[in-house]
TORNU-725132 format. One line per 3 residues: their letters; for each residue x, y, z of N, C-alpha, C, O. Coordinates in Angstrom, 1 decimal. Example, Ala and Ser with C-alpha at 12.3 -4.5 7.8 and 13.67 -1.06 7.14 Angstrom:
<firos>
AS) 13.2:-5.7:7.8:12.3:-4.5:7.8:13.2:-3.3:7.8:14.2:-3.3:8.5; 12.8:-2.2:7.1:13.7:-1.1:7.1:12.9:0.0:7.9:13.4:1.1:8.0 $
</firos>
This chain:
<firos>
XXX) 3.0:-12.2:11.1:2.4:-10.8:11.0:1.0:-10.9:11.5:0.4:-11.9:11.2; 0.2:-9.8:12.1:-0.6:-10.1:12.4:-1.7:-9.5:11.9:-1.3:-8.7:11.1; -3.2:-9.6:12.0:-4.0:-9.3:10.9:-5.0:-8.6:11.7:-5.6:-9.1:12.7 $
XXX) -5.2:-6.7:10.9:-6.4:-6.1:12.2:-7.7:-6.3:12.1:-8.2:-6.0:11.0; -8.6:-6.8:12.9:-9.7:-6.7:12.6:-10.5:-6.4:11.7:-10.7:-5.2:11.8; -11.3:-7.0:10.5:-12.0:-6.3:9.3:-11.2:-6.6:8.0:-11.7:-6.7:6.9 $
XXX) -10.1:-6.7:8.3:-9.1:-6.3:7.0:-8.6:-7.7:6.5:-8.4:-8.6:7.2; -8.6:-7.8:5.1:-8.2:-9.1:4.4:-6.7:-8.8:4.5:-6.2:-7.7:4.9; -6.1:-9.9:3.9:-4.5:-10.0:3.0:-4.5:-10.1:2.1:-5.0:-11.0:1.6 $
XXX) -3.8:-9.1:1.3:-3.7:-8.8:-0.2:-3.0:-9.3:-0.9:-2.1:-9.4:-0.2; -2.5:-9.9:-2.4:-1.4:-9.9:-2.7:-1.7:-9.2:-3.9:-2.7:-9.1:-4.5; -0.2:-8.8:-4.2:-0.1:-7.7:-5.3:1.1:-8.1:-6.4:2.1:-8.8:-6.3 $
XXX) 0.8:-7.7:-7.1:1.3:-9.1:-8.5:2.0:-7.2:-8.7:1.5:-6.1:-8.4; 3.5:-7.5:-9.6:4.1:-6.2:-10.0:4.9:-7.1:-11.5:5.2:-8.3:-11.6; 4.9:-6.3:-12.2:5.9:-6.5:-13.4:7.2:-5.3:-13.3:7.1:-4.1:-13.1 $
XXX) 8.4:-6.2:-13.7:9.5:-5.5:-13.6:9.6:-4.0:-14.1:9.0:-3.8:-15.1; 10.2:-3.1:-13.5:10.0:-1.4:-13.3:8.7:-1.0:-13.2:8.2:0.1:-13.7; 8.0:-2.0:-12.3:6.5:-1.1:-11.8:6.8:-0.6:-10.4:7.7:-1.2:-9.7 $
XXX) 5.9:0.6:-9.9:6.0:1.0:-8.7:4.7:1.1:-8.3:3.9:1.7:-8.9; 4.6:0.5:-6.9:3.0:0.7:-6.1:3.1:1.2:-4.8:4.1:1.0:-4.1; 2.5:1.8:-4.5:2.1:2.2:-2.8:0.8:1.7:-2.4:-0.3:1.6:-3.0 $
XXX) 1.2:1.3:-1.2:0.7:-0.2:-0.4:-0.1:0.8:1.1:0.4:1.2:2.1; -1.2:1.0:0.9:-1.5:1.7:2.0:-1.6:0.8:3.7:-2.0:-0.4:4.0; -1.1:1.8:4.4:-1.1:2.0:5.6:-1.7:2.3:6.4:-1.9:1.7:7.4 $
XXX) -2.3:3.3:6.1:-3.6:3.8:7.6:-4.7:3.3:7.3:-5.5:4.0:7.9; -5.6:2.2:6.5:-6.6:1.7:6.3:-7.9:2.2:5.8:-9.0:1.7:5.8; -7.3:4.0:5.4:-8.7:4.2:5.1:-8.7:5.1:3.6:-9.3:6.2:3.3 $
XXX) -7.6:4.2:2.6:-8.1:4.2:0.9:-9.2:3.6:0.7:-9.7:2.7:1.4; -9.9:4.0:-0.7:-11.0:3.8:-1.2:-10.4:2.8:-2.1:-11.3:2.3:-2.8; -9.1:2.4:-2.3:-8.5:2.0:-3.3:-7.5:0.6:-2.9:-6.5:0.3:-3.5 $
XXX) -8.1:0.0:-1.8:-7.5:-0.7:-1.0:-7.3:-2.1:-2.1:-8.1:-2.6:-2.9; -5.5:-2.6:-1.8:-4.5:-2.2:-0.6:-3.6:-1.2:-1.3:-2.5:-1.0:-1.0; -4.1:-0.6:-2.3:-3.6:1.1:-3.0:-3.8:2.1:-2.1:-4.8:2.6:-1.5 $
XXX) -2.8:2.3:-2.2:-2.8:4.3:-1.6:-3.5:5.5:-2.0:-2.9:6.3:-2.8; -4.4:5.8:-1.7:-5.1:6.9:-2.7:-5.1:8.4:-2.7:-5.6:9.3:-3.4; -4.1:8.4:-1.1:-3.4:9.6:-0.6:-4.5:10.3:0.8:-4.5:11.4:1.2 $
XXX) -5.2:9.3:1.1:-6.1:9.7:2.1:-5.4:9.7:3.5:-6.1:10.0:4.5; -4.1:9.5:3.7:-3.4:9.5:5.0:-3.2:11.0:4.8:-3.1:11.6:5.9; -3.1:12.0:3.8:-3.3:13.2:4.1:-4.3:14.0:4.6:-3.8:14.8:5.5 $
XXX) -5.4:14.0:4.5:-6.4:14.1:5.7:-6.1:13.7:6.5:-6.3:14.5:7.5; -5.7:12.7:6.7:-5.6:12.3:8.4:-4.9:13.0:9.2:-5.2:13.2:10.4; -3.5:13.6:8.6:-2.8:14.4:9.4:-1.9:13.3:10.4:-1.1:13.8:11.2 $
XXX) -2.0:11.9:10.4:-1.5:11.0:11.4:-0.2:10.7:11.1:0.3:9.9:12.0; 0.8:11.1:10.1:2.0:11.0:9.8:2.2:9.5:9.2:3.4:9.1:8.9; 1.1:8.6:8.9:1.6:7.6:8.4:1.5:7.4:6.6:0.6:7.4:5.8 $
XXX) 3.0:7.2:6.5:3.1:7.4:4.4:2.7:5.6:4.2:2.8:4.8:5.1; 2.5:5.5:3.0:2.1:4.3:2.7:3.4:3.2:2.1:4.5:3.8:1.8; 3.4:2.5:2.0:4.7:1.3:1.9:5.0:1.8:0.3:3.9:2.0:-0.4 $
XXX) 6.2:2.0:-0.4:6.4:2.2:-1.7:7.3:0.6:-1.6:8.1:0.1:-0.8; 6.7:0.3:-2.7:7.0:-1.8:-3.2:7.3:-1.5:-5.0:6.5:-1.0:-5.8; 8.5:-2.2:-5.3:9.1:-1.7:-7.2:9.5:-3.5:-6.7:9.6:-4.3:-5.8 $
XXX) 9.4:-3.4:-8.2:10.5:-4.5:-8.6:11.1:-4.1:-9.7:10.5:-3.5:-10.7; 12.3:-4.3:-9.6:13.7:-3.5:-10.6:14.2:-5.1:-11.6:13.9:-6.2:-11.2; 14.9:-5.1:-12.6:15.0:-6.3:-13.5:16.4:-6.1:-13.2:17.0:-5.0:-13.2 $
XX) 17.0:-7.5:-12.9:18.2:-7.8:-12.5:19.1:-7.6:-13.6:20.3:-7.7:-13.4; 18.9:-7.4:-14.6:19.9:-7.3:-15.9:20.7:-6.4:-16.0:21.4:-6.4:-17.0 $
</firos>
């Protein structure tokens, strides 16, 4: 995968029946959270929704 310019790699720790949104267009204040700022942009990009569900 490749890595843009400026931008670290994140990792994001979840506990079973959590849900996060993983932004995409790079310009949350809330980074690598989504803070809903791709609506402004108007650029059509939604942010990654990432759960982990308990196998039981």
């Amino acid at each position: 995968m490749s890595q843009q310019k400026g931008h670290s790699k994140e990792e994001v720790m979840l506990q079973c029946g959590e849900k996060k949104a993983i932004c995409r267009c790079l310009k949350s204040k809330n980074m690598p959270f989504c803070d809903g700022s791709h609506r402004e942009e108007g650029e059509g990009i939604m942010p990654i929704i990432v759960f982990c569900e308990d196998s039981k």
